[in-house]
The first five atom37 places (N, CA, C, CB, O) and aatype in JSON, in Angstrom:
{
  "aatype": [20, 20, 20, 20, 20, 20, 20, 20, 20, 20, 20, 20, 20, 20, 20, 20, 20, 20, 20, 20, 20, 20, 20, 20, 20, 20, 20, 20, 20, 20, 20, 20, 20, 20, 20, 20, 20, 20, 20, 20, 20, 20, 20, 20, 20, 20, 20, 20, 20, 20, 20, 20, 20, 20, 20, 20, 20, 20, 20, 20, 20, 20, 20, 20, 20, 20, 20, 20, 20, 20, 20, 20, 20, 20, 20, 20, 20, 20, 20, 20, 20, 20, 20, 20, 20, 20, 20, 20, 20, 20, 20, 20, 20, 20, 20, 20, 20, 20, 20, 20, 20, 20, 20, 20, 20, 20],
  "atom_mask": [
    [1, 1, 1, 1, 1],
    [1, 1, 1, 1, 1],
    [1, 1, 1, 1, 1],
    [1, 1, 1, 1, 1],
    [1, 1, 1, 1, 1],
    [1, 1, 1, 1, 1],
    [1, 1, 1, 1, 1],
    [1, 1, 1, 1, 1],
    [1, 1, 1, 1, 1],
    [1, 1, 1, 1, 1],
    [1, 1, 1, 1, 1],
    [1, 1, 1, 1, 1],
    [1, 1, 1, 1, 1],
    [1, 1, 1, 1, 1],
    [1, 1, 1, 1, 1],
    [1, 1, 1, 1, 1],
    [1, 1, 1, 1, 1],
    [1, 1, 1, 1, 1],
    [1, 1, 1, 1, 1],
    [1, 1, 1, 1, 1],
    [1, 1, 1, 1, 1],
    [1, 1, 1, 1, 1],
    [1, 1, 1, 1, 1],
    [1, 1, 1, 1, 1],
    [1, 1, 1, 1, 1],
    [1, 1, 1, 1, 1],
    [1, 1, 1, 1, 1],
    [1, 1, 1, 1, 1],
    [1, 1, 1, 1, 1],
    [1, 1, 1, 1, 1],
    [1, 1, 1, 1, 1],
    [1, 1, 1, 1, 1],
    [1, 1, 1, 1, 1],
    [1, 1, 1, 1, 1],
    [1, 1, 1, 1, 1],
    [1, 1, 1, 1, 1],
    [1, 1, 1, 1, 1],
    [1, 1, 1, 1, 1],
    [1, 1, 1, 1, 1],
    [1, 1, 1, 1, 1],
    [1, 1, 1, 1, 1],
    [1, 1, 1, 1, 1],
    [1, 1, 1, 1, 1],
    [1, 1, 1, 1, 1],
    [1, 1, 1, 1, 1],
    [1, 1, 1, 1, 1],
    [1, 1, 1, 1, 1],
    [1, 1, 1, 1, 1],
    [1, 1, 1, 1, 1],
    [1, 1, 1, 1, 1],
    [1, 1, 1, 1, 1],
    [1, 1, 1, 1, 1],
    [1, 1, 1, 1, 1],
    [1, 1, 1, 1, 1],
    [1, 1, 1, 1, 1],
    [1, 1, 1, 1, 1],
    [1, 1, 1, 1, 1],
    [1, 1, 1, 1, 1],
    [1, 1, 1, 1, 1],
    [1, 1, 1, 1, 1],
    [1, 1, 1, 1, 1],
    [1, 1, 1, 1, 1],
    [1, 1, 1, 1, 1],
    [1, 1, 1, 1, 1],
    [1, 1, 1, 1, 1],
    [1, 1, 1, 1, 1],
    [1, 1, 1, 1, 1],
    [1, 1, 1, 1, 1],
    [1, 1, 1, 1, 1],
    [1, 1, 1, 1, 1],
    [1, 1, 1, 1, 1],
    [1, 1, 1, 1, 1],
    [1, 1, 1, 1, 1],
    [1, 1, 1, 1, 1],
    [1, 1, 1, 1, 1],
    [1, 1, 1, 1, 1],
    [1, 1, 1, 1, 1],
    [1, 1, 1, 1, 1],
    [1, 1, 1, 1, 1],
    [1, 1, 1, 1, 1],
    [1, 1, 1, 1, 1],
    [1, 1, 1, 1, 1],
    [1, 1, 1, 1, 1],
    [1, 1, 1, 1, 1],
    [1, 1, 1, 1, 1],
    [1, 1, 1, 1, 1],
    [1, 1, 1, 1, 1],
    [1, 1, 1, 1, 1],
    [1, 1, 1, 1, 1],
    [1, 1, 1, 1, 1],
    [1, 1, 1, 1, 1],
    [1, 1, 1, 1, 1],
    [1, 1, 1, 1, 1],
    [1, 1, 1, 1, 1],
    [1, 1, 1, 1, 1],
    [1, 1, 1, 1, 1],
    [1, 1, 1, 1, 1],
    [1, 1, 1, 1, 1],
    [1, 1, 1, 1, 1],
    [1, 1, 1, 1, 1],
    [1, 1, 1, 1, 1],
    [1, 1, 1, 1, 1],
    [1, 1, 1, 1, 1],
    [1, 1, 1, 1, 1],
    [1, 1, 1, 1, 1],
    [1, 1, 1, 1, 1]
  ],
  "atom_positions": [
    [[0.82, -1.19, 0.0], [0.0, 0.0, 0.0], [0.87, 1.25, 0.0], [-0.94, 0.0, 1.2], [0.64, 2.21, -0.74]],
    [[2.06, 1.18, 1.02], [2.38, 2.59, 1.09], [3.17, 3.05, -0.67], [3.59, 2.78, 2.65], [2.93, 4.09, -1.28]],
    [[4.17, 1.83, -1.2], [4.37, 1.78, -2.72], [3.17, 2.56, -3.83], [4.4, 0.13, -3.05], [3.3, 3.43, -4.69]],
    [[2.38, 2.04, -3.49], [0.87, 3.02, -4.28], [1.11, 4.85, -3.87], [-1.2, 2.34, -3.19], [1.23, 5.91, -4.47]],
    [[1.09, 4.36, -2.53], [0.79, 6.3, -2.24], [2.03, 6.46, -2.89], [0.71, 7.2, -0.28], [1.79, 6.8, -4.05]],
    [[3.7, 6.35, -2.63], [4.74, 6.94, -3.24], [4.26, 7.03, -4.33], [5.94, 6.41, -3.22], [3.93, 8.19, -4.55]],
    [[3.96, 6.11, -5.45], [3.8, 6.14, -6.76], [2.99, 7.52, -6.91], [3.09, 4.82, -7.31], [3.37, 8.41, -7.67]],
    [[1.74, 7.61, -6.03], [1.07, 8.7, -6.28], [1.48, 10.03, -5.71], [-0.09, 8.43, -5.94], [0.87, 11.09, -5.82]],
    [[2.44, 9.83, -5.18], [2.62, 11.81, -4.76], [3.97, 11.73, -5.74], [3.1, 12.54, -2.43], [4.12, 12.75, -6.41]],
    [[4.91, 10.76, -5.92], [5.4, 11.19, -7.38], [4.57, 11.59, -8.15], [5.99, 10.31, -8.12], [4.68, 12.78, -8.4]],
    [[3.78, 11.07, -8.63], [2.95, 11.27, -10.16], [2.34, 12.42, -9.81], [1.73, 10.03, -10.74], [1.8, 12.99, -10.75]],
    [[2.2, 13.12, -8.42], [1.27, 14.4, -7.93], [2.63, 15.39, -8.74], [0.9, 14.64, -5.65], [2.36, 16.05, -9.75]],
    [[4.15, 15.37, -8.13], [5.07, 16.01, -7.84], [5.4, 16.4, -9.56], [6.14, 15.19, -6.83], [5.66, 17.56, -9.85]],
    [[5.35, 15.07, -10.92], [5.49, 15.35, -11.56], [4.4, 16.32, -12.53], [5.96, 14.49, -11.65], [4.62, 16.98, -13.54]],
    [[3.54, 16.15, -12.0], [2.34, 16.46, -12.72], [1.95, 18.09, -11.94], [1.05, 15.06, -12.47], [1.03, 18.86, -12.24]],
    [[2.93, 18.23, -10.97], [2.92, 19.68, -10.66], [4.03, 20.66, -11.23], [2.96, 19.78, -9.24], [3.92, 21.88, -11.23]],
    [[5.1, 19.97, -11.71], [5.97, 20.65, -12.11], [5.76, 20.98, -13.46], [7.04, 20.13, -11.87], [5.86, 22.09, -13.96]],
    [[5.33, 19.47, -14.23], [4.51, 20.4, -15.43], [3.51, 20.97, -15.67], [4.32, 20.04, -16.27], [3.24, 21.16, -16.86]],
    [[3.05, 21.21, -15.15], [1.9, 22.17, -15.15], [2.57, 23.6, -14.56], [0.54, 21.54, -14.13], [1.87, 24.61, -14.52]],
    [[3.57, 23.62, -14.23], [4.04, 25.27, -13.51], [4.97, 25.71, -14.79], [5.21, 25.24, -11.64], [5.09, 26.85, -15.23]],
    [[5.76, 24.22, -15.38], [6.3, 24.95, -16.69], [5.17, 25.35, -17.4], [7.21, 24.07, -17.67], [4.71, 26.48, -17.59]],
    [[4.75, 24.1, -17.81], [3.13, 24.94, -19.13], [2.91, 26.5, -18.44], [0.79, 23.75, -18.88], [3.17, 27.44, -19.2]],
    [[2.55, 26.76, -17.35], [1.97, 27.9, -17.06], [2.89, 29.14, -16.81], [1.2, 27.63, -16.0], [2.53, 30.31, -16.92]],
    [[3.68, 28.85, -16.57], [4.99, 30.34, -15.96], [6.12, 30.14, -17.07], [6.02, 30.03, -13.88], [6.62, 31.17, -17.52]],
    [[6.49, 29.13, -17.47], [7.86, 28.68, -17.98], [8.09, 28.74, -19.49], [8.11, 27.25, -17.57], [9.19, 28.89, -20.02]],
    [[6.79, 28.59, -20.2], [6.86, 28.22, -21.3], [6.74, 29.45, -22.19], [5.99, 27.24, -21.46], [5.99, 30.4, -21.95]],
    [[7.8, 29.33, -23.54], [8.14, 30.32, -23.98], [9.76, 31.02, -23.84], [7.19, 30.95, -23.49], [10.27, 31.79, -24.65]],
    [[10.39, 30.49, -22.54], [10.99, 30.9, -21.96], [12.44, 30.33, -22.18], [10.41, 30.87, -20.97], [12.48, 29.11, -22.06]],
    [[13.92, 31.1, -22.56], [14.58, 30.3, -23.05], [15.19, 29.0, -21.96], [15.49, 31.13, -23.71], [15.47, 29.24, -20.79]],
    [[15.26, 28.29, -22.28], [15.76, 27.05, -21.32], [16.99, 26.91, -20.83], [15.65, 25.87, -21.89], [17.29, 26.17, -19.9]],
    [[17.97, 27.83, -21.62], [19.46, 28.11, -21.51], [19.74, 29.06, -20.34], [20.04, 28.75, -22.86], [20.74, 29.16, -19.62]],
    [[18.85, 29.56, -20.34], [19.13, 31.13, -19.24], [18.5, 30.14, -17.87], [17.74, 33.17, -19.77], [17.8, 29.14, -18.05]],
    [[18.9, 30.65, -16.53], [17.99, 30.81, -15.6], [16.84, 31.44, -15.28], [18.41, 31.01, -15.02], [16.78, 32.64, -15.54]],
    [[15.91, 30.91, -14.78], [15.06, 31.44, -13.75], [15.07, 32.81, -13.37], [15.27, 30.81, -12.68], [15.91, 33.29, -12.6]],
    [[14.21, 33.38, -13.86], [14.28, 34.81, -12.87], [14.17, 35.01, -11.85], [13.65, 35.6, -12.95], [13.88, 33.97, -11.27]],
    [[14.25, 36.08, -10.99], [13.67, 35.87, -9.48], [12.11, 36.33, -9.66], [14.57, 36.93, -8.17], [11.34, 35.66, -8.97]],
    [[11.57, 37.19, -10.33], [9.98, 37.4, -10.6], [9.5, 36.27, -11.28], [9.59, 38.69, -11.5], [8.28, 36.07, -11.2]],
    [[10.29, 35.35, -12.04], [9.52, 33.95, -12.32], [9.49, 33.44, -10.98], [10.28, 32.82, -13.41], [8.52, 33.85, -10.36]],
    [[10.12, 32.8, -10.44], [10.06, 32.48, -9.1], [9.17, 33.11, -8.32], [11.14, 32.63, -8.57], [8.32, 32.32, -7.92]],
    [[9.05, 34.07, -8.0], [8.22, 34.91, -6.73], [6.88, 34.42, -7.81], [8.63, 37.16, -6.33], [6.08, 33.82, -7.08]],
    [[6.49, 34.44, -8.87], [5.14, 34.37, -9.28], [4.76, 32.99, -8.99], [4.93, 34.75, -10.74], [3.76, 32.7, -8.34]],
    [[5.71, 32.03, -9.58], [5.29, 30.76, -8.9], [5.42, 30.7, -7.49], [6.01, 29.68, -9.38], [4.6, 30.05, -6.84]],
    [[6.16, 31.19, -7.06], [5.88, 30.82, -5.3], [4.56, 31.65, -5.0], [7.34, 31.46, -4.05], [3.66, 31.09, -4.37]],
    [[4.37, 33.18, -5.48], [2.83, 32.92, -4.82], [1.76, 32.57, -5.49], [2.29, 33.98, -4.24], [0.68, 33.09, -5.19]],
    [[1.85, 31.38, -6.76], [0.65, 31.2, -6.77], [0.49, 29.96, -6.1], [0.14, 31.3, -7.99], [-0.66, 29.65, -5.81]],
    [[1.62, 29.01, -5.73], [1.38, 27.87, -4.8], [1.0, 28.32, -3.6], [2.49, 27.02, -4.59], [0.32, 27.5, -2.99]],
    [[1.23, 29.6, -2.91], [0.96, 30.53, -1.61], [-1.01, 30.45, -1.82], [1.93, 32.64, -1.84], [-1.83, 30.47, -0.9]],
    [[-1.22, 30.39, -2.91], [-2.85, 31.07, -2.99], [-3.72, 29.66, -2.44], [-3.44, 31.63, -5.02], [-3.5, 28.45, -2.55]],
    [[-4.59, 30.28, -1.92], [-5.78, 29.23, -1.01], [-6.87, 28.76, -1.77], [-6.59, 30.01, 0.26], [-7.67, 27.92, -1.35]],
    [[-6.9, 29.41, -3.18], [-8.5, 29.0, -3.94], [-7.59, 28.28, -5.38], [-9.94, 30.91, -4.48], [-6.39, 28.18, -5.67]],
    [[-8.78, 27.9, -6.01], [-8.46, 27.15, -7.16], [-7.73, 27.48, -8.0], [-9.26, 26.87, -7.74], [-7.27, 26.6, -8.73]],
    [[-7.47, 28.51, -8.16], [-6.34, 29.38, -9.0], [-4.84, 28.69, -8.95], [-6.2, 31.0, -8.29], [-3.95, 28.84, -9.79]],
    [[-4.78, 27.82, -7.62], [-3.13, 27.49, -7.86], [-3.04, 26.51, -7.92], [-2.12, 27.77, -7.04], [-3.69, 25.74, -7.21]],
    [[-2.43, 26.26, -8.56], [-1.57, 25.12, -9.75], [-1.68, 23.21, -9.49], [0.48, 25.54, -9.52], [-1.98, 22.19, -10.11]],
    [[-1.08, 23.79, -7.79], [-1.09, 22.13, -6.73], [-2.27, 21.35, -6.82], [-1.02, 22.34, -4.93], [-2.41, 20.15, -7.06]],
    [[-3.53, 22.7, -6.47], [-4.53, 22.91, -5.89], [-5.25, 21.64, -7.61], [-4.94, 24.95, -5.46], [-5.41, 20.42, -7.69]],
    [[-5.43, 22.65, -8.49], [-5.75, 22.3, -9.73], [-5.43, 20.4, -10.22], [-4.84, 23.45, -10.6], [-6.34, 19.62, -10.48]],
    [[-4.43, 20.14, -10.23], [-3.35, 19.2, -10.54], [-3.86, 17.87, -9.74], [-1.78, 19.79, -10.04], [-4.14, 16.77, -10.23]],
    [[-3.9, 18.4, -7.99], [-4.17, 17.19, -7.13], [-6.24, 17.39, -7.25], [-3.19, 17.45, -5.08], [-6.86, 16.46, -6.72]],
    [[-6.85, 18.21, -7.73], [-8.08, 17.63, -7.95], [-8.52, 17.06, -8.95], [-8.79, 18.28, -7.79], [-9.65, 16.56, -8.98]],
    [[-7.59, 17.05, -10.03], [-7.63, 16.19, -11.44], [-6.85, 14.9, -11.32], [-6.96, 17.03, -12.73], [-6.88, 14.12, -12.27]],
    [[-6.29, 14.65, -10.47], [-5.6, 13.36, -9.95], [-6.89, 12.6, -9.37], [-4.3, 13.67, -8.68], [-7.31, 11.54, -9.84]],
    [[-7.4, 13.21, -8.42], [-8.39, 12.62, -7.45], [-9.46, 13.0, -8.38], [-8.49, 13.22, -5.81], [-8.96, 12.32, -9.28]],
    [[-10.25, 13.37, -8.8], [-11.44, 12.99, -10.22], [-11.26, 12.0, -11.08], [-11.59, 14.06, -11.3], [-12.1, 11.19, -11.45]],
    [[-9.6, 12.11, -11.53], [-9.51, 10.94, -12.27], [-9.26, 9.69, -11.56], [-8.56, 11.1, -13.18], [-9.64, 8.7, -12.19]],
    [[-8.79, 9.48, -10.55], [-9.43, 7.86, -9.83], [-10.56, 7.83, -9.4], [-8.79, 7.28, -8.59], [-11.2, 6.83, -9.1]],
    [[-10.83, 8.74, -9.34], [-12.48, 8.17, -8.7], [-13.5, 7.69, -10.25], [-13.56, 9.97, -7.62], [-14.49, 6.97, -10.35]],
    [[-12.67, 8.54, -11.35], [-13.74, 8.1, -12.98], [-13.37, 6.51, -13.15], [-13.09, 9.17, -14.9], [-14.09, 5.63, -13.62]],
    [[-12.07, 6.4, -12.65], [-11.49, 5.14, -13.24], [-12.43, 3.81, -12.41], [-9.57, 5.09, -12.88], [-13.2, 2.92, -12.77]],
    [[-11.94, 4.25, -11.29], [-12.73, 3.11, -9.99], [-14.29, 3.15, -10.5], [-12.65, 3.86, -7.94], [-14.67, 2.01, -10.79]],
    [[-15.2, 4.08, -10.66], [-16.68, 3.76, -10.9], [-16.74, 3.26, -12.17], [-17.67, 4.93, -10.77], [-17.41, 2.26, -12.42]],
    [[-15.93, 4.03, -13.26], [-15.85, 3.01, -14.44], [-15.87, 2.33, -14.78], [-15.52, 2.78, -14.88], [-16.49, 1.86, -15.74]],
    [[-14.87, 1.81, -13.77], [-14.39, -0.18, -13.76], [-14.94, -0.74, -13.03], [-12.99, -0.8, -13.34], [-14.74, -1.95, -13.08]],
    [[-15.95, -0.22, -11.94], [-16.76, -1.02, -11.43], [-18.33, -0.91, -11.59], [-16.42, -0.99, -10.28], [-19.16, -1.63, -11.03]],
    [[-18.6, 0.21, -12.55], [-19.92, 0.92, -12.73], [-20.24, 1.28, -14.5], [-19.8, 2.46, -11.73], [-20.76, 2.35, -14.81]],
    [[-19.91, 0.38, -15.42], [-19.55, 0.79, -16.64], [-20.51, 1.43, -17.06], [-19.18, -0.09, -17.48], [-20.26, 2.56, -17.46]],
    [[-21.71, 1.02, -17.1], [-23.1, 1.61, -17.03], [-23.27, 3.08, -16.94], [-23.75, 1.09, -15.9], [-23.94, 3.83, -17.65]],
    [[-22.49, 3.34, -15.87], [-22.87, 4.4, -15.08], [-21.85, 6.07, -15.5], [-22.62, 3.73, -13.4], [-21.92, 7.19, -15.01]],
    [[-21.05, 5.54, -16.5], [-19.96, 6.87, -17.3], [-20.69, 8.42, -17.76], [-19.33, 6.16, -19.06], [-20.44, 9.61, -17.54]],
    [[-21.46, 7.84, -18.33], [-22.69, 9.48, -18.59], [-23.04, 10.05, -17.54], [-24.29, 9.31, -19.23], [-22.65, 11.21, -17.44]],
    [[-23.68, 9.6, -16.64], [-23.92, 10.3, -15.18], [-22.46, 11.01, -14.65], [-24.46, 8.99, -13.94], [-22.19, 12.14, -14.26]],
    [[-21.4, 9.39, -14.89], [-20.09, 9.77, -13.73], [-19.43, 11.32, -14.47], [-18.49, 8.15, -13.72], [-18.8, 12.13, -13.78]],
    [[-19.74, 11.53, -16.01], [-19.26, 13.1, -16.64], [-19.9, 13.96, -16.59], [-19.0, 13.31, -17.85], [-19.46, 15.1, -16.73]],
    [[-21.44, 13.65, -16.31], [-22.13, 14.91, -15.78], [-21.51, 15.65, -14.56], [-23.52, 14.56, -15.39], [-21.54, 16.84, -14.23]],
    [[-20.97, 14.62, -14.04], [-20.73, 14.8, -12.27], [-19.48, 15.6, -12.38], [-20.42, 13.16, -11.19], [-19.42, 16.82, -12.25]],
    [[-18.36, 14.69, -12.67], [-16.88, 15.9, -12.99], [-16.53, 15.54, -14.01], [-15.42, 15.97, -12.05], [-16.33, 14.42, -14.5]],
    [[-16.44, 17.01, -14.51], [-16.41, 17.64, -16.37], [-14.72, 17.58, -16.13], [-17.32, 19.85, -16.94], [-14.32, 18.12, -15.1]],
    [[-14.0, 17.13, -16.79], [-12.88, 17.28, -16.94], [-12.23, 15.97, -17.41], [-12.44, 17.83, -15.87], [-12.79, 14.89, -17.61]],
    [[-10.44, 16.39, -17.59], [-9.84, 15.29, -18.91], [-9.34, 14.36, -17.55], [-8.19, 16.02, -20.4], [-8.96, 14.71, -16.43]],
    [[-9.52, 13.1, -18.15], [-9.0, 12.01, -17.22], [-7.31, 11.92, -17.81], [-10.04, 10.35, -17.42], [-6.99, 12.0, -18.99]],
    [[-6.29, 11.71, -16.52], [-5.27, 11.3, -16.53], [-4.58, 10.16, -17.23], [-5.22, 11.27, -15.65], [-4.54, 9.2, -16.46]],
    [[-4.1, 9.94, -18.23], [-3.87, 8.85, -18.98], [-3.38, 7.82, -18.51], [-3.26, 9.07, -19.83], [-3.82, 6.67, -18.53]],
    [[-2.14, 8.38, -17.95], [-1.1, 7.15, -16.91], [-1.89, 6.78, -16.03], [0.33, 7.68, -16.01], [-1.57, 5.63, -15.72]],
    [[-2.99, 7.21, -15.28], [-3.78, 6.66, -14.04], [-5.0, 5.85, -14.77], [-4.38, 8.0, -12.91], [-5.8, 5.27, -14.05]],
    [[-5.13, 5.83, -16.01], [-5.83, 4.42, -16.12], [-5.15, 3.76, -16.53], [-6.9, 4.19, -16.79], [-5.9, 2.84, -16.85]],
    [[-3.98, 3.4, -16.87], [-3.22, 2.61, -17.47], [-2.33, 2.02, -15.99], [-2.37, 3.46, -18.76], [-1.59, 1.05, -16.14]],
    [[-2.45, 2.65, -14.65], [-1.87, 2.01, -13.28], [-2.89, 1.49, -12.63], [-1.15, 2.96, -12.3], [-2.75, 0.53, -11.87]],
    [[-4.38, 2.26, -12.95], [-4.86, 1.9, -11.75], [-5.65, 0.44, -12.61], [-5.91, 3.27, -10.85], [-6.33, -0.36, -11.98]],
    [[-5.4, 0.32, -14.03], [-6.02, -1.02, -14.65], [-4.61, -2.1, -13.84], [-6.1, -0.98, -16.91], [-4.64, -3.11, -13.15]],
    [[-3.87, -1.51, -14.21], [-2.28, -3.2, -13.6], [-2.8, -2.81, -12.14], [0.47, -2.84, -13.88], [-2.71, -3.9, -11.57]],
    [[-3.3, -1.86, -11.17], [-3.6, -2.15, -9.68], [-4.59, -3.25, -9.61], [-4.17, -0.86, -8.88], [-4.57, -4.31, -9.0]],
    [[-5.63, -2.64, -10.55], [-6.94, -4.1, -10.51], [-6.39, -5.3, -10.65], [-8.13, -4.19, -11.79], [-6.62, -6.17, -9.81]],
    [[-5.53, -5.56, -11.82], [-5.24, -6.9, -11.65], [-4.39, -7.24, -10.43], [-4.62, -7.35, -12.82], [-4.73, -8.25, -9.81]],
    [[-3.75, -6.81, -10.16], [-2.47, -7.56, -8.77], [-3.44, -7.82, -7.84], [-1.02, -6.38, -7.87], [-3.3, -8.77, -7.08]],
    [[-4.82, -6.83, -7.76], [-6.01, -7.39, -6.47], [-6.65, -8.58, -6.73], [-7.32, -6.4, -6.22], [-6.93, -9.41, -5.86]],
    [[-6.87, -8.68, -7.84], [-7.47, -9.72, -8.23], [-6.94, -11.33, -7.98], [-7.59, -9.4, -9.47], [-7.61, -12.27, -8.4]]
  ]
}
């Protein structure tokens, strides 16, 4: 079990860093460093308390997308309702882990 959670706050950790390049980084030459106002912008938008920041965004599309996968795979029926419910893109790599998790339970 605890192997699962590592797996998953890696996959949180990577899936936060790209998403801060896509959003602050990109465009930006790759040769140069970091600014310090790139920096201060990403540090406060991880600082921010509402949906606006990045972590925030990232770890609720992590957790939507296991919960689509789990009712999916146990509720196939039930996918039209489960996208009425949360509108958003499912994680690719997390159905492709959490299908090899089903089997090792099995």
């Amino acid at each position: 079990m605890s192997s699962i959670l590592n797996y998953f706050l890696t996959k949180e950790e990577q899936l936060i860093s790209l998403e801060i390049q896509k959003n602050f980084l990109s465009g930006k030459d790759e040769m140069k460093p970091v600014s310090a106002q790139d920096i201060h912008l990403i540090n406060a938008n991880l600082l921010l308390t509402d949906e606006t920041n990045v972590a925030f965004q990232v770890h609720k599309q992590l957790t939507n997308s296991l919960i689509t996968s789990y009712i999916n795979t146990n509720f196939p029926n039930q996918i039209n309702e489960l996208k009425s419910i949360f509108q958003f893109d499912k994680i690719a790599t997390i159905d492709e882990f959490s299908q090899n998790i089903s089997l090792k339970f099995l």
